[in-house]
Z-matrix of the N, CA and C atoms (Angstrom, degrees):
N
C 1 1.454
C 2 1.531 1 110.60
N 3 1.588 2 108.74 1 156.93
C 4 1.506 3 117.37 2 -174.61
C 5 2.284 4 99.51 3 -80.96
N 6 1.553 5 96.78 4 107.99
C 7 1.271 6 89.13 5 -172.46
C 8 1.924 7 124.58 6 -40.12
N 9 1.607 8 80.17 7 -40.87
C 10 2.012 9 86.47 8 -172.42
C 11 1.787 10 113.36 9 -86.45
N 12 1.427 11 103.08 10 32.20
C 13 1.258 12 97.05 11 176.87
C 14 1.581 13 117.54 12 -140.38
N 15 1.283 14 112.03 13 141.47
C 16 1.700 15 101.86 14 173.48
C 17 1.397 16 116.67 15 -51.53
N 18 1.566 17 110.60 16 153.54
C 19 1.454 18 86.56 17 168.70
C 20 1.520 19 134.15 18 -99.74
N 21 1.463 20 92.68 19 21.69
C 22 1.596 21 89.27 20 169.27
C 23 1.486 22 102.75 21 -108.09
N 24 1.334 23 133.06 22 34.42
C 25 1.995 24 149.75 23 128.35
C 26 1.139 25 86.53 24 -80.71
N 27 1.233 26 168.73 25 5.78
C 28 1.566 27 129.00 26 165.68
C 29 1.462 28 112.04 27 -138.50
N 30 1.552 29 126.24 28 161.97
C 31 1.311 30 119.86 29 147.54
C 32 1.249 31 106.47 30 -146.22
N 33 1.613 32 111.06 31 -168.81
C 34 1.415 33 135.91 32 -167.43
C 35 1.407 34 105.62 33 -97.37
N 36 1.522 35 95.75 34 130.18
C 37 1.419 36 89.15 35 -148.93
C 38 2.092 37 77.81 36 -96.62
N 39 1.562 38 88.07 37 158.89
C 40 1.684 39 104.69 38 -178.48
C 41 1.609 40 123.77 39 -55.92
N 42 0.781 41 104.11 40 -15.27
C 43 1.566 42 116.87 41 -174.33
C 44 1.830 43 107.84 42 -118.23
N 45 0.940 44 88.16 43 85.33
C 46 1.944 45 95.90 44 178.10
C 47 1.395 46 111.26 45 98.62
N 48 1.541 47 115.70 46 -16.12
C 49 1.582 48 99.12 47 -176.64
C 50 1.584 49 123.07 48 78.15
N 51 1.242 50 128.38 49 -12.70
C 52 1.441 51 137.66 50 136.20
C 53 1.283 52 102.16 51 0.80
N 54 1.682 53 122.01 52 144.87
C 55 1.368 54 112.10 53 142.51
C 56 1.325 55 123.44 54 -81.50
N 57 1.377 56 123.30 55 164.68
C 58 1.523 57 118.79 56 173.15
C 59 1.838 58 94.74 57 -149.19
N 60 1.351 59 107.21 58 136.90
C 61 1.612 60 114.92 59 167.96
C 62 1.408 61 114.78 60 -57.40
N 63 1.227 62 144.92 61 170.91
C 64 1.036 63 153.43 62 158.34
C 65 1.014 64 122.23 63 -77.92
N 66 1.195 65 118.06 64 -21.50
C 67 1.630 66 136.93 65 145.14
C 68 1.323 67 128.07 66 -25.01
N 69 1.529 68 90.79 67 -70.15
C 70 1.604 69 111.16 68 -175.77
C 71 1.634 70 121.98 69 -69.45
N 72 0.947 71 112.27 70 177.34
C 73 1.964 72 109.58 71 166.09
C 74 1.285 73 115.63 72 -148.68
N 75 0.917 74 113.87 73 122.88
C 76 1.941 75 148.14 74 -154.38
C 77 1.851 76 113.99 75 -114.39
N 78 1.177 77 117.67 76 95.95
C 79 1.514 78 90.89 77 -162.97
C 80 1.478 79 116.28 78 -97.22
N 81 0.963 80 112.58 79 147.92
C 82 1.328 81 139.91 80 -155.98
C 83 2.209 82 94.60 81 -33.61
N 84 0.864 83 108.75 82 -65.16
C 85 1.580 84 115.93 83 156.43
C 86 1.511 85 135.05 84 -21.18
N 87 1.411 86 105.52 85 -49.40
C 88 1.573 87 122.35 86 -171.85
C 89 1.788 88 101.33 87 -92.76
N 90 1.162 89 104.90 88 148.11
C 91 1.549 90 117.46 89 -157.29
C 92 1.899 91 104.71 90 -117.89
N 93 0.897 92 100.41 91 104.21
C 94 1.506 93 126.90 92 178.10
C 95 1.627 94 96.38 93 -89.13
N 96 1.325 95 109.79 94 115.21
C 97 1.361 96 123.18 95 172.80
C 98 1.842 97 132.80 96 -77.67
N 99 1.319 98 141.88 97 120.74
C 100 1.219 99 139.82 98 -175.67
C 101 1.855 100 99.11 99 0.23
N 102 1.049 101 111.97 100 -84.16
C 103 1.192 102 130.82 101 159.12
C 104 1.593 103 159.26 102 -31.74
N 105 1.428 104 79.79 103 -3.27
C 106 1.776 105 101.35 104 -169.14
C 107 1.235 106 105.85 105 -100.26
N 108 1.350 107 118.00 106 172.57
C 109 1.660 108 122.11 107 174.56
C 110 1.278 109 116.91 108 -140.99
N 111 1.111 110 133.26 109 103.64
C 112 1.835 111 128.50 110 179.94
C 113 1.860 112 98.43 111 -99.18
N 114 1.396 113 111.62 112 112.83
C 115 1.766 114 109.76 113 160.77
C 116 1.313 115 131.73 114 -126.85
N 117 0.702 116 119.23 115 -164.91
C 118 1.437 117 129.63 116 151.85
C 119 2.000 118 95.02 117 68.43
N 120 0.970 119 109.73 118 -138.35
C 121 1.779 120 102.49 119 -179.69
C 122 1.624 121 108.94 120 -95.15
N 123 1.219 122 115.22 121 17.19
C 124 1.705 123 113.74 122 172.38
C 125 0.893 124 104.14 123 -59.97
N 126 1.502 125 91.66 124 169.98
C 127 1.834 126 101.77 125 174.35
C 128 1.795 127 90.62 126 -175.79
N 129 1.491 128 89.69 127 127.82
C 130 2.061 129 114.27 128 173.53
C 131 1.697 130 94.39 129 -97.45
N 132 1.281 131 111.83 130 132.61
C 133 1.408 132 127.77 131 161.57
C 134 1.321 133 130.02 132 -114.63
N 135 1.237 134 134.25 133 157.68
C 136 1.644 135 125.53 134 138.54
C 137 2.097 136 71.77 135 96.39
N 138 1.503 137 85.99 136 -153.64
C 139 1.622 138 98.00 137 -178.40
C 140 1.452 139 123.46 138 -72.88
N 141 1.236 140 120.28 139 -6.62
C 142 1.028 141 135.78 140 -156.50
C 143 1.475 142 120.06 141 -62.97
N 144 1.861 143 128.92 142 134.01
C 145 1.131 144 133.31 143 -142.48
C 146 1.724 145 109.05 144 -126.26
N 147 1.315 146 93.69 145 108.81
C 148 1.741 147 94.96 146 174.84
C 149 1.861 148 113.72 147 -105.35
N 150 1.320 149 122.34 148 136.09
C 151 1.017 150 104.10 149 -153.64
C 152 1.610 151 112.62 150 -162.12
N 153 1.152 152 139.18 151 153.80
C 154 1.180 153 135.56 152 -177.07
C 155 1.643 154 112.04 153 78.75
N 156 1.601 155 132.90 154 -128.50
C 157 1.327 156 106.48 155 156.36
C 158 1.750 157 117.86 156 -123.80
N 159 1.895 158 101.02 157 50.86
C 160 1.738 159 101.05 158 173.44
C 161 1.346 160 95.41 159 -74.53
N 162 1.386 161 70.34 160 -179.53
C 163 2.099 162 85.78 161 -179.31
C 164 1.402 163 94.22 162 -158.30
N 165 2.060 164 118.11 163 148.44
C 166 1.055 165 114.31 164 176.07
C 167 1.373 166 88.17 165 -121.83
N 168 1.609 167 111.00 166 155.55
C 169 1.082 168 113.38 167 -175.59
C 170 1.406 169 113.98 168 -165.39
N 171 1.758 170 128.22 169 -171.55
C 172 1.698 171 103.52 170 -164.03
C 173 1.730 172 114.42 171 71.78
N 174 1.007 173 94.04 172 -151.51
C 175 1.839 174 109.01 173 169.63
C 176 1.310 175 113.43 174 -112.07
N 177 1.174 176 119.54 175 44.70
C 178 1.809 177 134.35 176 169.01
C 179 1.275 178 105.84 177 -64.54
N 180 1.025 179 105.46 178 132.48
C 181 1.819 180 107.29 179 157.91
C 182 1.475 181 108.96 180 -138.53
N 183 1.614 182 87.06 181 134.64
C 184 1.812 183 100.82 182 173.33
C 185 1.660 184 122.07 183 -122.75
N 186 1.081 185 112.04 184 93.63
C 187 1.781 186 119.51 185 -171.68
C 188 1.185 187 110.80 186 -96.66
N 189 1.156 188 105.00 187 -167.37
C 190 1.876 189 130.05 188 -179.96
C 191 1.706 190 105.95 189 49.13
N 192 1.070 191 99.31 190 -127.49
C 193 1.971 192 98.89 191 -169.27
C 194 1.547 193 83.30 192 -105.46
N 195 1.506 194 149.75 193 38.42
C 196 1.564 195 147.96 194 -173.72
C 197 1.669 196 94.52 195 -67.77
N 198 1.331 197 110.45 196 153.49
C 199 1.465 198 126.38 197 177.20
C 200 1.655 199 107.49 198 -115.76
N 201 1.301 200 117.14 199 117.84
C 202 1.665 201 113.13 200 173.71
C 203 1.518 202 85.57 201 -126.10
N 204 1.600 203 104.39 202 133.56
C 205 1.443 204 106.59 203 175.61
C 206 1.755 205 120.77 204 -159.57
N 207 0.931 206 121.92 205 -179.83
C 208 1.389 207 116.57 206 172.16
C 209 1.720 208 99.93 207 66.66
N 210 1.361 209 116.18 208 -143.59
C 211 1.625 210 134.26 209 179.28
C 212 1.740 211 106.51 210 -81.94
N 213 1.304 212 113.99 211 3.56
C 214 1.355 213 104.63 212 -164.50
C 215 1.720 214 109.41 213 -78.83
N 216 1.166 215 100.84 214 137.74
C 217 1.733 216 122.99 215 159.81
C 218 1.372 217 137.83 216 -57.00
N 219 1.187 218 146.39 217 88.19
C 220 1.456 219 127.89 218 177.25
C 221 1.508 220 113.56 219 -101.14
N 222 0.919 221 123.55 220 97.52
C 223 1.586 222 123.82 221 177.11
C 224 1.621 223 113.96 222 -113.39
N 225 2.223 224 94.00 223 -169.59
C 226 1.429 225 87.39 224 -160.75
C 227 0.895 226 144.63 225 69.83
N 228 1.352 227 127.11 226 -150.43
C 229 1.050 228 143.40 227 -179.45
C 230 1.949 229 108.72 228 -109.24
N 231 1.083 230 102.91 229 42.42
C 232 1.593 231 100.14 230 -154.83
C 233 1.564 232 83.66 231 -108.27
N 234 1.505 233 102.03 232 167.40
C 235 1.677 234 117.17 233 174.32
C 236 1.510 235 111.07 234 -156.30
N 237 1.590 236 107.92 235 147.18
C 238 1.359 237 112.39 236 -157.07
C 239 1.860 238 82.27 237 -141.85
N 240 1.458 239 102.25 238 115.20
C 241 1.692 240 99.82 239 -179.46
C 242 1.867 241 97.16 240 -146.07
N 243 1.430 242 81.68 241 -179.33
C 244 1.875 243 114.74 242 174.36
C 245 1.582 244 78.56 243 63.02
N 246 1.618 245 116.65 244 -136.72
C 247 1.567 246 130.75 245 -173.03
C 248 1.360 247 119.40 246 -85.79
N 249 1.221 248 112.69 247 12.81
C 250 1.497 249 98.13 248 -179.88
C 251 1.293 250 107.88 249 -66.94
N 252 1.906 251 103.04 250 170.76
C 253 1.757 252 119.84 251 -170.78
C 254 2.021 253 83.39 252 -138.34
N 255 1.653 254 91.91 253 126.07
C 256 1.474 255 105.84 254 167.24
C 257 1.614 256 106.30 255 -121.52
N 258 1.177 257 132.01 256 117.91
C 259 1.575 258 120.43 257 -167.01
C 260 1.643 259 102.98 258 -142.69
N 261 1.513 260 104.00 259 173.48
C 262 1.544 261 93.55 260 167.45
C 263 1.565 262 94.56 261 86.04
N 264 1.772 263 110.46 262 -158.78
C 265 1.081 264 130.62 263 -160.50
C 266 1.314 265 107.85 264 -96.81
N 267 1.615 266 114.51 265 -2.58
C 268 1.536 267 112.79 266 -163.77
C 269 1.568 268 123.91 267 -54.38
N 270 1.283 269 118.27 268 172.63
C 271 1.319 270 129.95 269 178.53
C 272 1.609 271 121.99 270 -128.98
N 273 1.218 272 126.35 271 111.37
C 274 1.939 273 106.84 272 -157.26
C 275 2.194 274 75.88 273 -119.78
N 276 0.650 275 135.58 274 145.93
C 277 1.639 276 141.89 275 175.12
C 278 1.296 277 120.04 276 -171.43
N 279 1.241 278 130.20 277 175.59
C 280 1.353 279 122.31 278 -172.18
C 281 1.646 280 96.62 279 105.99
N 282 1.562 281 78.15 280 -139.27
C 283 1.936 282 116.26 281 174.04
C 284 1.812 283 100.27 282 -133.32
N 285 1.378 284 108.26 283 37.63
C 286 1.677 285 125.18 284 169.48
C 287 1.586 286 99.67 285 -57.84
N 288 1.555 287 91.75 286 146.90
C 289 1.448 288 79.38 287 171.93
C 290 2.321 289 85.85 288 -142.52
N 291 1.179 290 105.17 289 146.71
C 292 1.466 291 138.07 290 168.41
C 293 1.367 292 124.37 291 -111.55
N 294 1.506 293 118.50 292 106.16
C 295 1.315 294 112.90 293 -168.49
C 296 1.572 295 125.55 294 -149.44
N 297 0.871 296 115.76 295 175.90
C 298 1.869 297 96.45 296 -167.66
C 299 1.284 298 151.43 297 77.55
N 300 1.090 299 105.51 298 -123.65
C 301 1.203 300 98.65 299 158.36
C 302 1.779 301 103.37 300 -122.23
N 303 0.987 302 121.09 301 22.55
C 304 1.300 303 115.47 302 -173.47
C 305 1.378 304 129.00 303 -61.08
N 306 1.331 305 147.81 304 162.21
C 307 1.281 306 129.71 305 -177.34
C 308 1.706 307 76.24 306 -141.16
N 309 1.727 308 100.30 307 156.19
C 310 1.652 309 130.49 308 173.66
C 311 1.324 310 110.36 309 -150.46
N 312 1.609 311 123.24 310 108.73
C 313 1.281 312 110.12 311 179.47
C 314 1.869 313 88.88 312 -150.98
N 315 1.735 314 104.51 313 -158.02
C 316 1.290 315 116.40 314 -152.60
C 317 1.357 316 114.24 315 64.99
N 318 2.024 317 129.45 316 -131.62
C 319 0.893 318 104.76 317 163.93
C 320 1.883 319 119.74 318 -121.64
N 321 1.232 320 110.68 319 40.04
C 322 1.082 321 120.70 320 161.55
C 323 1.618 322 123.27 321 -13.85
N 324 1.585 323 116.18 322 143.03
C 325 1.115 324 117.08 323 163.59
C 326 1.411 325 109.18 324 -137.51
N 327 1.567 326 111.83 325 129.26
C 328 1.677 327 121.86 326 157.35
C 329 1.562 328 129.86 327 -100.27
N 330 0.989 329 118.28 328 114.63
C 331 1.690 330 97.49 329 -178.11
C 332 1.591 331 96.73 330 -161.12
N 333 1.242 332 118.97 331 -152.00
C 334 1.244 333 140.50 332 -138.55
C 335 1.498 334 101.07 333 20.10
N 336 1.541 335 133.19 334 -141.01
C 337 1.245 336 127.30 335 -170.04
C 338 2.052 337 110.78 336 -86.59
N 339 0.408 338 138.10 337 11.56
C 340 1.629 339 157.73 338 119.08
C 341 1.336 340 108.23 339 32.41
N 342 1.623 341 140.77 340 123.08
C 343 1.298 342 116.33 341 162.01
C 344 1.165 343 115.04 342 -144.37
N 345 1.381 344 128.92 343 149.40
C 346 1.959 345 125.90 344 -153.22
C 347 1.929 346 80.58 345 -130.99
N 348 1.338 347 109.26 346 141.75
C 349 1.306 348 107.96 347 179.71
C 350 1.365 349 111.77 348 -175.17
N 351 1.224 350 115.22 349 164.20
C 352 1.438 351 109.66 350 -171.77
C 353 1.348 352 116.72 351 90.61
N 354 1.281 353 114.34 352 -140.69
C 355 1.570 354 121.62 353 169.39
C 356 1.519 355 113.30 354 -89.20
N 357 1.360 356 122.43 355 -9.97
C 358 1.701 357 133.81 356 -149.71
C 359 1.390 358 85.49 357 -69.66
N 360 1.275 359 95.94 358 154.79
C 361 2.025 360 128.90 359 -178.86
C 362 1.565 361 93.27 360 -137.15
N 363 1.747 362 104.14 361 119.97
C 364 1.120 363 109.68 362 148.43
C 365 1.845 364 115.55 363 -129.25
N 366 1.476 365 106.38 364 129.99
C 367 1.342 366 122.40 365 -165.73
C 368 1.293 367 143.96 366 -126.51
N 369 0.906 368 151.01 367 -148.39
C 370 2.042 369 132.56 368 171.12
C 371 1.341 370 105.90 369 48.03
N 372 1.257 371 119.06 370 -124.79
C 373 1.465 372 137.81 371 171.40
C 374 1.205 373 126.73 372 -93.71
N 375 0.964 374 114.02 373 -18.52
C 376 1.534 375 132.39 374 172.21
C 377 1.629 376 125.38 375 -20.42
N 378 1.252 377 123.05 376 118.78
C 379 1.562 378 141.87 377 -169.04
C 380 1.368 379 111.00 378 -106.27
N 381 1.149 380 114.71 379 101.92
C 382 1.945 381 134.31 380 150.37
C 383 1.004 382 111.35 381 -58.85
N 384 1.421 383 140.28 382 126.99
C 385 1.728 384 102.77 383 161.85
C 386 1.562 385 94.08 384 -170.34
N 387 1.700 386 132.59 385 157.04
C 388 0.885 387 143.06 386 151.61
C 389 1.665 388 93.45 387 109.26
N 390 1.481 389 125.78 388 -129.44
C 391 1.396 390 119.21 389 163.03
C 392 1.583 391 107.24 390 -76.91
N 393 0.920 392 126.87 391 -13.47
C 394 1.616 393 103.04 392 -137.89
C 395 1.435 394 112.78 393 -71.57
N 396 1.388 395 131.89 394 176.11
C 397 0.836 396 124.38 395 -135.31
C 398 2.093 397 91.31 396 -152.37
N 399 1.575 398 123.14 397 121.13
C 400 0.813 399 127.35 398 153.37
C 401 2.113 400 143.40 399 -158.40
N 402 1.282 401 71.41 400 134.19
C 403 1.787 402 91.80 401 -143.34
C 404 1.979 403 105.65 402 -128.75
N 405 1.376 404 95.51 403 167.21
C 406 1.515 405 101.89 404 -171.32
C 407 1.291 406 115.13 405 96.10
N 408 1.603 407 115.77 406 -126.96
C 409 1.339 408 106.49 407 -177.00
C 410 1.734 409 104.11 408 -115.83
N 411 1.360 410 120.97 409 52.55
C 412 1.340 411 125.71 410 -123.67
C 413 1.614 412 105.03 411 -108.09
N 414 1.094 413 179.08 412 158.50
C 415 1.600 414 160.62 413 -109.31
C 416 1.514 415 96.15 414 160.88
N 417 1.667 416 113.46 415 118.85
C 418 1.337 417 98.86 416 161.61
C 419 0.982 418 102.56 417 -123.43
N 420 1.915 419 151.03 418 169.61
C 421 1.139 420 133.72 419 154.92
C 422 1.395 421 120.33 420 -165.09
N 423 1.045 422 114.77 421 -145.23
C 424 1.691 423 121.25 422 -159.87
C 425 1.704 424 112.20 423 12.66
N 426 1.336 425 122.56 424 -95.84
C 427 1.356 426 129.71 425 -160.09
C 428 0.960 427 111.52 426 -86.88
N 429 1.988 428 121.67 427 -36.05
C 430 0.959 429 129.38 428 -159.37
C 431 1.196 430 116.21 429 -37.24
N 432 2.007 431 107.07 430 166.77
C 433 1.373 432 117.53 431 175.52
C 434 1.503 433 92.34 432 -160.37
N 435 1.783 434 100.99 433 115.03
C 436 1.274 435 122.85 434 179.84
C 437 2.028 436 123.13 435 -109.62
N 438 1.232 437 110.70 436 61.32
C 439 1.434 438 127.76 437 -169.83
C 440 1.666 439 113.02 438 -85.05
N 441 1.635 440 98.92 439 175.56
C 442 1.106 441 102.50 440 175.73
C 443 2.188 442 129.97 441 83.27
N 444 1.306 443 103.76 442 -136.96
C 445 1.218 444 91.21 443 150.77
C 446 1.609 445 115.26 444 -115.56
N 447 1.327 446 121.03 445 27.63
C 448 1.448 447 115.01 446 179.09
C 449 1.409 448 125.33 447 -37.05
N 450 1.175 449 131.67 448 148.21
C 451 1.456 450 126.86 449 156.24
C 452 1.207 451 115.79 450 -128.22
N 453 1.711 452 126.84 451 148.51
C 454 1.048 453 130.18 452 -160.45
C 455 1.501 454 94.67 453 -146.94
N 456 1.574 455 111.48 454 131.96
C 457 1.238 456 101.24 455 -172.29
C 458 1.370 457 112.95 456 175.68
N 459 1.673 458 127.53 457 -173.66
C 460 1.600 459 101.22 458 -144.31
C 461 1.382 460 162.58 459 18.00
N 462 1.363 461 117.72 460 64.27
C 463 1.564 462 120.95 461 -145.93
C 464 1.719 463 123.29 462 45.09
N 465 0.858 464 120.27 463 46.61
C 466 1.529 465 129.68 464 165.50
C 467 1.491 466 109.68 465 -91.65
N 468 1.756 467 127.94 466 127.24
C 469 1.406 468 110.32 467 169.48
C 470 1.486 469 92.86 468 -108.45
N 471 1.120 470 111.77 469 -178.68
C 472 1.267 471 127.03 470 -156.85
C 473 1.679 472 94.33 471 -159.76
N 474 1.722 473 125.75 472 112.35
C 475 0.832 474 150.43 473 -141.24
C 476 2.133 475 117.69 474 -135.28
N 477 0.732 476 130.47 475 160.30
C 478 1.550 477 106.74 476 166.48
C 479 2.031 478 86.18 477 -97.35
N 480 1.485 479 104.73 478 -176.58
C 481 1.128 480 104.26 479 166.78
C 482 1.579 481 122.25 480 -153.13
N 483 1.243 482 107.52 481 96.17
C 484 1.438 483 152.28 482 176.78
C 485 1.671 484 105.47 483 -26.17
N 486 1.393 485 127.07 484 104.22
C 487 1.490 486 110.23 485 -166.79
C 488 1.952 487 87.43 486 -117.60
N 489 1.243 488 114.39 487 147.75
C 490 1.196 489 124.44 488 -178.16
C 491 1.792 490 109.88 489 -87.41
N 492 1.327 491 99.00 490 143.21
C 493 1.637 492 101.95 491 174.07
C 494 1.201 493 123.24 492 -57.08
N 495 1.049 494 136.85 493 117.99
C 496 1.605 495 129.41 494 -178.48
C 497 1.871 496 102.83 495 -69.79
């Protein structure tokens, strides 16, 4: 159950048994897991799979064949569509956007206006944030922090970089 809500605001949604608010809209198609939580004005469409114990919530939307799974977050105003995979501990919020084929997991964060797309993987700890923009076949990971209007893209990884003590 959705802790901050009565439970006659919520039910189980038909497809996995997920909770979902009464709020939200879940379509009959998209698969809300034992475990999952859709609230607040979200709404999962199309095939789209929430699962493990994420939860989207806010004005999130997650469509097409999109993957939300594990501990991951979708809030805001954020959206996670077509094939992307968000898993793990991540956080996508804002007006984030997830798309493609992209995958975001470990404990990654995307948000403010931000967008991961294409084939790009961003992973570890790794920070999206502000406009920037990374897509293609594009790698972000461990420490990194990719802000601003950055772009990252065509097989480029993007790494922190570790300098040794003299």
């Amino acid at each position: 159950m959705i802790d901050s809500l009565k439970e006659s605001e919520q039910h189980q949604h038909s497809n996995g048994g997920g909770w979902v608010a009464d709020t939200a809209i879940v379509d009959k198609t998209a698969y809300v897991g034992p475990n999952a939580q859709v609230y607040g004005n979200a709404r999962v469409s199309s095939d789209a799979r929430v699962s493990g114990g994420a939860r989207v919530y806010g004005n999130a939307r997650v469509s097409g064949d999109a993957r939300v799974y594990g501990n991951a977050r979708v809030s805001g105003g954020a959206q996670v569509y077509g094939n992307a995979w968000v898993s793990g501990g991540v956080r996508v919020y804002g007006n984030a956007r997830v798309s493609g084929d992209a995958q975001v997991s470990g404990d990654a964060r995307v948000y403010g206006n931000a967008r991961v797309s294409g084939g790009a993987q961003v992973y570890g700890n790794a920070w999206v944030s502000g406009g920037a923009r990374v897509y293609g076949n594009a790698w972000v990971s461990g420490d990194a922090q990719v802000s601003g209007d950055a772009q990252v893209f065509d097989g480029l990884w993007v790494t922190p970089v570790h300098r040794r003590a003299d």
